[in-house]
C-alpha positions as CSV (number, residue, x, y, z in Angstrom):
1,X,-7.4,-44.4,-48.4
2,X,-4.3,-46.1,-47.0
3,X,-4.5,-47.6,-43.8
4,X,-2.4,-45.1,-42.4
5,X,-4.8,-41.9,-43.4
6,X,-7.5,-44.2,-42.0
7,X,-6.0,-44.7,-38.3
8,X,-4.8,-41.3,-38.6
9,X,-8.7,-39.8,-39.4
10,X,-10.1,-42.4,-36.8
11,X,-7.7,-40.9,-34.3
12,X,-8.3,-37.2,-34.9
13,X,-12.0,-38.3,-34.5
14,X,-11.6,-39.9,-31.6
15,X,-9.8,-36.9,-30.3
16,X,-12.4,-34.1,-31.4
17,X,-15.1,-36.0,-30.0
18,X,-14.1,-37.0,-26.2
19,X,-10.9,-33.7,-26.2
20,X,-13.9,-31.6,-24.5
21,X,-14.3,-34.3,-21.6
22,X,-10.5,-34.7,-21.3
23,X,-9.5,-30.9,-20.2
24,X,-9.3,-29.9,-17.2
25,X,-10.9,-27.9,-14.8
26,X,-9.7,-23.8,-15.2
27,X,-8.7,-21.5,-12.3
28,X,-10.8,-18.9,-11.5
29,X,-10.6,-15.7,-13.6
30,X,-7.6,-13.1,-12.7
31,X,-9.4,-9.6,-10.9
32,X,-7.3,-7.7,-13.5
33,X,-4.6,-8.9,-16.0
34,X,-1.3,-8.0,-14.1
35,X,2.7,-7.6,-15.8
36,X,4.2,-10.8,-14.1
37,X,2.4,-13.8,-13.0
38,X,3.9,-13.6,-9.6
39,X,2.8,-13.2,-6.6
40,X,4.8,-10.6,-4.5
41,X,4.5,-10.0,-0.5
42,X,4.5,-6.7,1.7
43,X,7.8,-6.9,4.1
44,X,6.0,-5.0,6.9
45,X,2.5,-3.5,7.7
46,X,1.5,-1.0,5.0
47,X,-0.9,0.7,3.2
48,X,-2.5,0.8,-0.4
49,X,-3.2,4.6,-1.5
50,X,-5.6,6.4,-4.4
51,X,-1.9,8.0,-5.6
52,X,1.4,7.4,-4.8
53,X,2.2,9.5,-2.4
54,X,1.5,8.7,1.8
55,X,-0.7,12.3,2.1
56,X,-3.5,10.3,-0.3
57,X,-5.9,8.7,0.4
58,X,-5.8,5.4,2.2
59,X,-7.8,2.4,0.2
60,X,-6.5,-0.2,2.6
61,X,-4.6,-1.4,5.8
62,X,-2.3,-4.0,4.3
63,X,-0.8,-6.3,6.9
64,X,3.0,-8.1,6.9
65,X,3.4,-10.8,4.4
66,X,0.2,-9.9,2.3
67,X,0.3,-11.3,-1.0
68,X,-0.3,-8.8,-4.0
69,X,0.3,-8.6,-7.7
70,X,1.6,-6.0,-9.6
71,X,0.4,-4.0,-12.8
72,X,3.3,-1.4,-13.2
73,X,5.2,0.9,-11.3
74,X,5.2,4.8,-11.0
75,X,7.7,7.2,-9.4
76,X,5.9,9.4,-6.7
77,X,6.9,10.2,-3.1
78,X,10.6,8.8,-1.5
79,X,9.4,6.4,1.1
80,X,12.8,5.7,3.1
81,X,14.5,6.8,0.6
82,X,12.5,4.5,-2.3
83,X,10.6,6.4,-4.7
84,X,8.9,3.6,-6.7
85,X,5.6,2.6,-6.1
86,X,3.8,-0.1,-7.3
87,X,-0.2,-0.3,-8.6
88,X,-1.4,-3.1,-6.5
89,X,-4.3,-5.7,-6.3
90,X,-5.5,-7.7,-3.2
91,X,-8.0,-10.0,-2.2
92,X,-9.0,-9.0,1.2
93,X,-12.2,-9.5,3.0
94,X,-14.1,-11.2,-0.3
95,X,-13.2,-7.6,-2.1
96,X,-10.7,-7.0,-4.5
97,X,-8.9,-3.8,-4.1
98,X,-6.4,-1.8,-6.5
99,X,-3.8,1.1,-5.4
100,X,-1.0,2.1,-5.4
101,X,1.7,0.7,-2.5
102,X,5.2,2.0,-1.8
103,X,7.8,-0.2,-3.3
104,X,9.4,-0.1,0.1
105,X,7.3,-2.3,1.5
106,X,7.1,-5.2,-1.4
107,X,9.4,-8.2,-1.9
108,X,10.3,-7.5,-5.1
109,X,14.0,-8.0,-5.4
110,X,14.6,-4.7,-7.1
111,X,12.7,-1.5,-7.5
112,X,11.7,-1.2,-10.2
113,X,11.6,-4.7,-10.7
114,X,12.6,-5.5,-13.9
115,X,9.8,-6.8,-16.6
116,X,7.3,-4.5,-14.4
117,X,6.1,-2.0,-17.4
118,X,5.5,1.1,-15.7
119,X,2.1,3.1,-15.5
């Protein structure tokens, strides 16, 4: 074996045996896979619903500047004149809840925002 093969074996060695101490810590598991990675925010006071429309029922009070993430989007009831809703998860109160939250209300840049599969 050439002295090259050798440093390279005793390297991969070295690696194999102490990789496991070397890697870092990992965040705590998502609450649900989600489309985008990004975290959006509520623009005002809102609500999460079971449906998307505002005559469902209400899951949650959500207040300004909440942060959510998104799974997909779904047409349903014009709210100002927006009819894309987003399906929504929060952390609030040590509970995760899902629904469905007019897009109205979310900073998303556009409705539907693009790269957001939907429902």
């Amino acid at each position: 074996m050439s002295m090259r093969h050798a440093l390279a074996a005793a390297t991969l060695g070295t690696t194999l045996a102490f990789g496991a101490l070397a890697v870092p810590a990992q965040a705590a598991p998502k609450k649900a896979d989600t489309a985008s990675d990004d975290v959006f925010y509520t623009t005002q006071a809102t609500k999460q619903y079971t449906c998307a429309k505002t005559t469902c029922r209400v899951k949650r009070n959500l207040f300004a500047g909440q942060p959510l993430s998104i799974s997909c989007y779904y047409v349903g009831q014009s709210v100002s004149g927006n009819n894309i809703w987003y399906y929504t998860t929060t952390w609030q109160y040590e509970v995760w809840v899902d629904g469905y939250t007019p897009g109205q209300h979310i900073n998303t840049g556009a409705d539907p925002r693009p790269g957001i599969p939907r429902c």
